[in-house]
C-alpha positions as CSV (number, residue, x, y, z in Angstrom):
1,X,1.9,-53.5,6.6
2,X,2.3,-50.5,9.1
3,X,2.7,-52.1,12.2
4,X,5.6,-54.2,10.6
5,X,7.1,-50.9,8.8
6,X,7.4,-49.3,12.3
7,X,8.9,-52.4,13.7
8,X,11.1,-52.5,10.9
9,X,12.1,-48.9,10.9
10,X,12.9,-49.0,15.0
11,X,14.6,-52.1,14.5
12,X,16.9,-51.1,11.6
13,X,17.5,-47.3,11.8
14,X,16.3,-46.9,15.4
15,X,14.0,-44.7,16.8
16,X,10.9,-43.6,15.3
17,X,10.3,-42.0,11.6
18,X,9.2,-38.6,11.5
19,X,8.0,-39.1,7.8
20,X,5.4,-42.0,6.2
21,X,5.1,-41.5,2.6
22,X,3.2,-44.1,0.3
23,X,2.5,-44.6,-3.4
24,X,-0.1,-46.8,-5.0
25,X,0.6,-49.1,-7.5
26,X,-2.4,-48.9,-10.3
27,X,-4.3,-51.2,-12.6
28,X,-5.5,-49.6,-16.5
29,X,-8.3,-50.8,-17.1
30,X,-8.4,-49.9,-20.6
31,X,-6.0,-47.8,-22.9
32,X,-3.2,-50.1,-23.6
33,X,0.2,-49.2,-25.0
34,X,-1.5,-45.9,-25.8
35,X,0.0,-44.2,-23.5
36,X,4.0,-43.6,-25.1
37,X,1.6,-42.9,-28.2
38,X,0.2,-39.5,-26.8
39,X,-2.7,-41.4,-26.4
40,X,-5.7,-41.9,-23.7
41,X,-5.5,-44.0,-20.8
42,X,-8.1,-45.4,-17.9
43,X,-5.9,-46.7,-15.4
44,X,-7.2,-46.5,-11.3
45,X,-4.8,-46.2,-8.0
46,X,-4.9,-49.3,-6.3
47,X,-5.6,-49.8,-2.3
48,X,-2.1,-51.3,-2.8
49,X,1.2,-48.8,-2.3
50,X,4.4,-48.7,-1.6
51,X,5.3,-47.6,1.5
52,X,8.8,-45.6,3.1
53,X,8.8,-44.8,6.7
54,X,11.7,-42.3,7.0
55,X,13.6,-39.3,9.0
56,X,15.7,-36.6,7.6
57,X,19.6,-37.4,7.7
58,X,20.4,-33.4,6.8
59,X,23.1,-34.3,4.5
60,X,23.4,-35.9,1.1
61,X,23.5,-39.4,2.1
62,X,20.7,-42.1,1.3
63,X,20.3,-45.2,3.6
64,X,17.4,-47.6,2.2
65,X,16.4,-50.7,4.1
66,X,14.0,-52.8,1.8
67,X,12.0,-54.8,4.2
68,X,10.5,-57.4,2.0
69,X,14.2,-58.0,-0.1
70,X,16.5,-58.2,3.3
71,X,18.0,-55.6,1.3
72,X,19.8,-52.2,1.6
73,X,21.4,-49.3,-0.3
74,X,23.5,-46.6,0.8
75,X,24.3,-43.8,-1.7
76,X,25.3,-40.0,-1.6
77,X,22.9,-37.6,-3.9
78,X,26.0,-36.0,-4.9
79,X,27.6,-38.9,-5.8
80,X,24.7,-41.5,-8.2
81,X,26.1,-44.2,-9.9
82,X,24.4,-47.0,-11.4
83,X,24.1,-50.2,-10.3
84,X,23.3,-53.3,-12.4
85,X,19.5,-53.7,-11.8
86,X,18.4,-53.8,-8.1
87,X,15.6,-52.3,-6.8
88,X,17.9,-49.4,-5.1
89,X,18.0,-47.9,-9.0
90,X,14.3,-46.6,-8.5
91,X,15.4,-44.8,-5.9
92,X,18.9,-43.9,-6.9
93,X,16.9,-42.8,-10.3
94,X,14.3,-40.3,-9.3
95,X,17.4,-38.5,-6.7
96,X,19.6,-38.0,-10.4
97,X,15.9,-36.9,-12.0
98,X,15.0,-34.5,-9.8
99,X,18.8,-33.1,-9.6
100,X,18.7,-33.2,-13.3
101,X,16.2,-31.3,-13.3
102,X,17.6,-28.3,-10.7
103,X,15.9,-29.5,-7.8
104,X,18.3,-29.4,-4.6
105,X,17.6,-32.2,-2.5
106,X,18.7,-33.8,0.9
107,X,19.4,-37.5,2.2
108,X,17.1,-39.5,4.3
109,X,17.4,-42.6,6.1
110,X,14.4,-44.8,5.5
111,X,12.8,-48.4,5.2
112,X,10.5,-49.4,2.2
113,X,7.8,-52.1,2.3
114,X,5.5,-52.8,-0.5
115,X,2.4,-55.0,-1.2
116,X,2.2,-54.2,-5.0
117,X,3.1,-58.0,-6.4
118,X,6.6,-57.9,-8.1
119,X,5.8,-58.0,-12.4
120,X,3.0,-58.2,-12.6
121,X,1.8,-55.3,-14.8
122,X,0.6,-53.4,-11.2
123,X,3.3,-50.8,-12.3
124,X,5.2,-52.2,-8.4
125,X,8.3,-49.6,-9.7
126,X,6.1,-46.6,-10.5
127,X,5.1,-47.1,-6.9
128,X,8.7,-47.2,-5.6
129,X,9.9,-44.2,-7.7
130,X,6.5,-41.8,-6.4
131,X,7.0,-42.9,-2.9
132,X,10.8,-42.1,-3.5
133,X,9.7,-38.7,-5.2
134,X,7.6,-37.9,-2.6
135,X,10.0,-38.8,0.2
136,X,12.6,-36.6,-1.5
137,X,10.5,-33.5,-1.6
138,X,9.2,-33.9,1.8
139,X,12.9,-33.5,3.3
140,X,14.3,-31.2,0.7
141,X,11.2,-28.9,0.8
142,X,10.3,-29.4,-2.5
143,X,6.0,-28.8,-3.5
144,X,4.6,-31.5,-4.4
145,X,3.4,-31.5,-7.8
146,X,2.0,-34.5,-9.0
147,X,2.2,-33.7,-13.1
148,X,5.5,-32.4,-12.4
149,X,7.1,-35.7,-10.3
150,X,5.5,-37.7,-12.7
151,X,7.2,-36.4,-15.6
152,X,10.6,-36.8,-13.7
153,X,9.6,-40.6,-12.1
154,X,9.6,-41.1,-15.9
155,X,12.6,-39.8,-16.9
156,X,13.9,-41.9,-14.3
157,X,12.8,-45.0,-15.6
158,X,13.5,-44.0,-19.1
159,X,16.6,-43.0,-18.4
160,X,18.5,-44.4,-15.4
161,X,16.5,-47.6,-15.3
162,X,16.2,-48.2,-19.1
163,X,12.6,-49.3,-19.4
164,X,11.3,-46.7,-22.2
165,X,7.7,-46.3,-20.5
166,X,5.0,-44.0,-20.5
167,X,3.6,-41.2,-18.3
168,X,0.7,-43.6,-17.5
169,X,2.4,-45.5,-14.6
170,X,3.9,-42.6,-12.2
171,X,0.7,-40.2,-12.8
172,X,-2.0,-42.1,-11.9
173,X,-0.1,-43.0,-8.5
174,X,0.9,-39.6,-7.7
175,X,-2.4,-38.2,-9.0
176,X,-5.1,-41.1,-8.3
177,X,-8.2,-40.1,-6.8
178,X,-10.3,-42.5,-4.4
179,X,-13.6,-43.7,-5.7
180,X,-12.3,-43.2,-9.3
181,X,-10.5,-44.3,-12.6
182,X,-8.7,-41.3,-14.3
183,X,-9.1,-40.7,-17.9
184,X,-6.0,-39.4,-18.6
185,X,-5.1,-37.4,-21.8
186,X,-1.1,-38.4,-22.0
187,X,-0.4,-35.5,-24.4
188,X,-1.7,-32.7,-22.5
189,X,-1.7,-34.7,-19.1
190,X,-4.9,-33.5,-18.6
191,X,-7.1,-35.7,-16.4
192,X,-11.3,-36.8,-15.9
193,X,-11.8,-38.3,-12.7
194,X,-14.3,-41.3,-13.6
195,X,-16.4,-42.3,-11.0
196,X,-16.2,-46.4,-10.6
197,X,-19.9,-46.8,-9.1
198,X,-20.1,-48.9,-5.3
199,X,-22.0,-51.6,-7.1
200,X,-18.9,-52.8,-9.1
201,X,-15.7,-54.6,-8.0
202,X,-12.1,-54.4,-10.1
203,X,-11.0,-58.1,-9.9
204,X,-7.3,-57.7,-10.6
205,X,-6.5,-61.9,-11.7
206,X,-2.5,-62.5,-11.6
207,X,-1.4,-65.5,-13.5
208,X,1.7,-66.2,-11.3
209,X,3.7,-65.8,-14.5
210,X,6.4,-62.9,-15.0
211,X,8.4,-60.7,-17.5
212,X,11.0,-58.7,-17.3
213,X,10.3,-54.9,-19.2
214,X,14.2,-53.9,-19.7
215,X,14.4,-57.5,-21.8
216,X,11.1,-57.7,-23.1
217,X,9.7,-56.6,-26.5
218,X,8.1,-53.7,-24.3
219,X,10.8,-51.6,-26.3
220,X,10.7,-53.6,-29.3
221,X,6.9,-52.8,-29.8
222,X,7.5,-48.9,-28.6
223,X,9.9,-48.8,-31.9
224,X,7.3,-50.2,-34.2
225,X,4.7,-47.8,-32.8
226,X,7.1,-44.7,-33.6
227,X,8.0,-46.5,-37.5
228,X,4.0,-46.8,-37.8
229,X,3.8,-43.0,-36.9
230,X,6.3,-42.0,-39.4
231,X,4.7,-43.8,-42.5
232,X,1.5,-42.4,-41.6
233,X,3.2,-39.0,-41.3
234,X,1.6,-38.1,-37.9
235,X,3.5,-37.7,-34.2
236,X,2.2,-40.2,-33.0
237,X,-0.5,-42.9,-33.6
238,X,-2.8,-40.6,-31.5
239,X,-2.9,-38.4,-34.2
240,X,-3.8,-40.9,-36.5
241,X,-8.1,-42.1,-37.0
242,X,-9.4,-45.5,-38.2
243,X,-10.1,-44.1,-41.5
244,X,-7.1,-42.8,-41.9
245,X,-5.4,-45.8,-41.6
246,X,-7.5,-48.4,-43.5
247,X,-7.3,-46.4,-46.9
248,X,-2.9,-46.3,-46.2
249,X,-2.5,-49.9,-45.4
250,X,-1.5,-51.1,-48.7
251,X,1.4,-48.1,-47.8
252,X,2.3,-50.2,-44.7
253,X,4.4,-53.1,-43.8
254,X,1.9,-55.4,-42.8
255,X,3.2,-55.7,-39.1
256,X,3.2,-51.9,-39.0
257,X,-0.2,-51.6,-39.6
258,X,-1.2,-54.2,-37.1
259,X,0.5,-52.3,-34.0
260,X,-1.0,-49.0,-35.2
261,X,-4.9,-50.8,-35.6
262,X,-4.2,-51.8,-31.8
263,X,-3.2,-48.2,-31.1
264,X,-5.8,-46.0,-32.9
265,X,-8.6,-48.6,-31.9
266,X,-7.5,-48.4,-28.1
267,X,-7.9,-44.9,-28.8
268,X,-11.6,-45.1,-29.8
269,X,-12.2,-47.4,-27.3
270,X,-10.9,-45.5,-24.3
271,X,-12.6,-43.2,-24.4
272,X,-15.9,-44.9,-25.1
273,X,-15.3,-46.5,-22.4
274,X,-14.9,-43.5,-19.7
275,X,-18.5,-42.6,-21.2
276,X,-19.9,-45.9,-20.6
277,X,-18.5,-45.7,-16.7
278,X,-19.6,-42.1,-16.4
279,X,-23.8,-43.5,-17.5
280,X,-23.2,-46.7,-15.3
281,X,-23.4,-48.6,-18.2
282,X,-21.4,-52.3,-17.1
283,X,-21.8,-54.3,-19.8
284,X,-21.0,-51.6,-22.3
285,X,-17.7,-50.8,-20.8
286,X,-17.5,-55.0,-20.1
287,X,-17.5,-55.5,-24.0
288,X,-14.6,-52.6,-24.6
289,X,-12.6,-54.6,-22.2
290,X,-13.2,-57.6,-24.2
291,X,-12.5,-56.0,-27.3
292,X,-9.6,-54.8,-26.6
293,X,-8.1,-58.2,-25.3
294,X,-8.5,-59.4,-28.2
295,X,-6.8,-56.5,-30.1
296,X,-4.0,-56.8,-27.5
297,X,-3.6,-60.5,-27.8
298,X,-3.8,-60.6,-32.4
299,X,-2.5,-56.9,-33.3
300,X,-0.1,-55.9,-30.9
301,X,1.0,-59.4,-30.1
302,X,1.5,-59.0,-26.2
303,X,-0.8,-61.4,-24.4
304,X,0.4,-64.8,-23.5
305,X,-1.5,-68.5,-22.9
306,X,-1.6,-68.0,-19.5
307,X,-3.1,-64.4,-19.8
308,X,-5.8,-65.5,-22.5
309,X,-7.0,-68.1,-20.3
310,X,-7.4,-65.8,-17.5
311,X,-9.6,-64.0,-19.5
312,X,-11.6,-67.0,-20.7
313,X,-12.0,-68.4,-16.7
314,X,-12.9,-65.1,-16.0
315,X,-15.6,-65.1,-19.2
316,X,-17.0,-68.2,-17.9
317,X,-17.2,-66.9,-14.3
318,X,-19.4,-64.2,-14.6
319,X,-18.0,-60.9,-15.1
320,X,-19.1,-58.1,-17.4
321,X,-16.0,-57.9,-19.0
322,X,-11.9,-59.2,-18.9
323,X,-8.4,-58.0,-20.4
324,X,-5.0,-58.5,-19.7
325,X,-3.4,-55.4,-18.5
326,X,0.2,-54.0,-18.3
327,X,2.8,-54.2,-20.5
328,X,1.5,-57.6,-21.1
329,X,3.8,-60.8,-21.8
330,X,2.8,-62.2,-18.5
331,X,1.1,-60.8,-15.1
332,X,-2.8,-60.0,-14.6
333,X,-5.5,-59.3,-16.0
334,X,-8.2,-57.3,-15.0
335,X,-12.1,-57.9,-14.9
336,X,-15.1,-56.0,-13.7
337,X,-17.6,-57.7,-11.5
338,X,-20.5,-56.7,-9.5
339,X,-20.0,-56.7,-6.1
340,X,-22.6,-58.8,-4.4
341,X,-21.0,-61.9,-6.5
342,X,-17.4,-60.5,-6.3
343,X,-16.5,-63.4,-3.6
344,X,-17.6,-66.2,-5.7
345,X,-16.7,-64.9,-8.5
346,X,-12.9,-65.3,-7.5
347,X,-13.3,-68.8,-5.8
348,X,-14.7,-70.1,-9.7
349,X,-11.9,-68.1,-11.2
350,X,-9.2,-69.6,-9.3
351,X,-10.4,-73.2,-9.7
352,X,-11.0,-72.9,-13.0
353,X,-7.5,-71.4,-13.9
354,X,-5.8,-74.1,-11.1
355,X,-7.6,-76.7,-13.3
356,X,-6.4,-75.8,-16.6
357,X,-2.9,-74.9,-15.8
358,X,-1.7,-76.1,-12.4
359,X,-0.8,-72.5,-11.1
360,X,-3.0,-71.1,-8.3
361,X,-4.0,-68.1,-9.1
362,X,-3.6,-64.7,-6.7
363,X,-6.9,-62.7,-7.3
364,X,-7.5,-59.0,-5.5
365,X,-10.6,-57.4,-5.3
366,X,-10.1,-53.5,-5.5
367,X,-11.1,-50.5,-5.6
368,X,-9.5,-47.1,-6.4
369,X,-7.9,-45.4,-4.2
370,X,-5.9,-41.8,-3.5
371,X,-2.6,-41.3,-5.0
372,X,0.6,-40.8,-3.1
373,X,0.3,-39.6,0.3
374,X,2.6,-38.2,2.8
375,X,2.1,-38.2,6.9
376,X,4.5,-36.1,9.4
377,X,5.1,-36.2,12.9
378,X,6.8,-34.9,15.4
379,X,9.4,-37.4,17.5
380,X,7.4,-39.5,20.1
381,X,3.9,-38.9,18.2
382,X,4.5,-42.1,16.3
383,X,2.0,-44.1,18.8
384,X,0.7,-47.0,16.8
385,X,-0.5,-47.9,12.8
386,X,-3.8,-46.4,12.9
387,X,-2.4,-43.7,13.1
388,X,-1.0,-43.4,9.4
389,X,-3.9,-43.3,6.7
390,X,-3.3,-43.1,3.0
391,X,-6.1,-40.7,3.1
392,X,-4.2,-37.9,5.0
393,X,-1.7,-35.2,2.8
394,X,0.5,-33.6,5.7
């Protein structure tokens, strides 16, 4: 990914970057939809990112190359308008955000390159809009915050993109930590690290089928969520308990109540689920997983065939739990597996899924890693790739 980021760079702006910024995508492992309901989220940075190699232009202007599109943008910071779709409204997004928001910033010319798969719930434009963030910062001499530029990579998307999303996506991969899932509090923002033991694998499991958010019922269910709220005469369903619910459900339109049992059970299960992880205990956080699949899939009405029999193959494999994760509607699910059996695990997954419904599977095996990262060096220093770690924080 670096080596061809460097070639791509030299090769379309010339020279060398003085600037590598990159951005994880992320995979939740539990705590879904929860998060637009002030509620509690276990998501993990991925050892996948989105990458910008860049150097300073000094003036307001913005030239993007987007190595895996044969794409480019060109806009002024002064000047944003939208664009219908495109990838270059991440960008273009999180420059009006952080203007919005009082921030003076400067232009850059750059090339992006990302190996977070395109829709499929691995939150690929969180990881565009952090790197962009963090690109941004580093030439206007901005700190970097990570609470802060999440807030504003979400106003972005809410905003200029038009995907009404949660804080979940842009913290996690500004703020990851490697090693460990974040327990994330998405009312206070207030975050656990949650260490993921060496003994287990995440086995991220993409179905090879795709939705779009903006056109979804991703903003269809966030509406019902808020109308739930209301009738139960709380914030948000965060506010609300199990109890609580069950004796004012004869109050409730009957699909309300369903998308709030999701949400307040997610809740519960959350969080039981960071203290299962915390003891080590696999299988306990395995059956949370499995619980809340099902939740997800006949409550809040968001998994699809091919998702539920991901889950199943991955059941049947050998894994101490499986969900869909994301928005849902299509994409990947997500399983935890030991690690000595992580290998086969995915061979008898992709088979099996191959077998029952002709697509071949893409399966990862992760494990979490450190949110967004920024290198700098000075011209000429740029020797070769191993150089630029996503460990380092210049």
């Amino acid at each position: 990914m670096l080596e061809r980021l460097l070639g791509e760079f030299h090769g379309r702006i010339g020279g060398e970057p003085t600037l590598v910024v990159r951005a994880p995508g992320r995979v939740n492992l539990i705590g879904e939809h929860t998060d637009y309901n002030d509620g509690f989220v276990l998501p993990m940075a991925l050892d996948r990112a989105a990458w910008i190699a860049l150097r300073p232009t000094h003036t307001p202007q913005v030239h993007v190359f987007a190595a895996d599109l044969d794409d480019e943008a060109t806009f002024s910071v002064d000047e944003l308008y939208r664009s219908p779709g495109g990838w270059a409204e991440y960008v273009k997004g999180i420059a009006w955000s952080l203007r919005e928001a009082g921030y003076a910033i400067s232009g850059w010319d750059g090339v992006l390159a990302a190996d977070v798969p395109i829709g499929a719930g691995l939150s690929s434009s969180a990881a565009i809009e952090v790197a962009a963030a963090r690109a941004f910062c580093a030439v206007s001499d901005i700190p970097w915050d990570p609470p802060v530029m999440a807030r504003l990579a979400q106003r972005a998307e809410n905003a200029w993109v038009g995907v009404n999303c949660g804080i979940m996506d842009p913290l996690v991969s500004s703020s990851g930590r490697d090693g460990h899932a974040l327990l994330i509090d998405c009312r206070s923002l207030a975050i656990t690290a949650v260490s993921i033991p060496s003994t287990l694998i995440v086995a991220v499991l993409d179905t090879m089928t795709r939705r779009d958010l903006v056109t979804s019922a991703y903003n269809e269910r966030r509406a019902q969520c808020d109308a739930a709220a209301r009738a139960l005469g709380v914030v948000a369903l965060r506010d609300a308990d199990e109890g609580a619910l069950e004796r004012a459900q004869s109050h409730l339109d009957p699909l309300a109540y369903r998308r709030a049992r999701h949400v307040v059970s997610e809740n519960r299960r959350t969080l039981e689920a960071a203290k299962a992880m915390a003891a080590g205990l696999a299988a306990a956080f395995g059956r949370l997983m499995i619980e809340s699949h099902w939740s997800l899939r006949d409550d809040f009405e968001v998994s699809s065939a091919a998702l539920d029999t991901m889950v199943d193959c991955a059941l049947e494999a050998g894994c101490h739990g499986a969900r869909m994760t994301g928005a849902g509607f299509g994409g990947c699910c997500v399983a935890l597996v030991d690690a000595p059996a992580a290998e086969s695990f995915a061979a008898r997954v992709s088979n099996a899924y191959e077998a029952r419904t002709g697509r071949r599977p893409v399966i990862y095996l992760c494990r979490p890693s450190a949110g967004a990262s920024l290198e700098a060096f000075a011209p000429g220093t740029v020797k070769s790739p191993s150089q630029l770690s996503p460990k380092g924080d210049a």
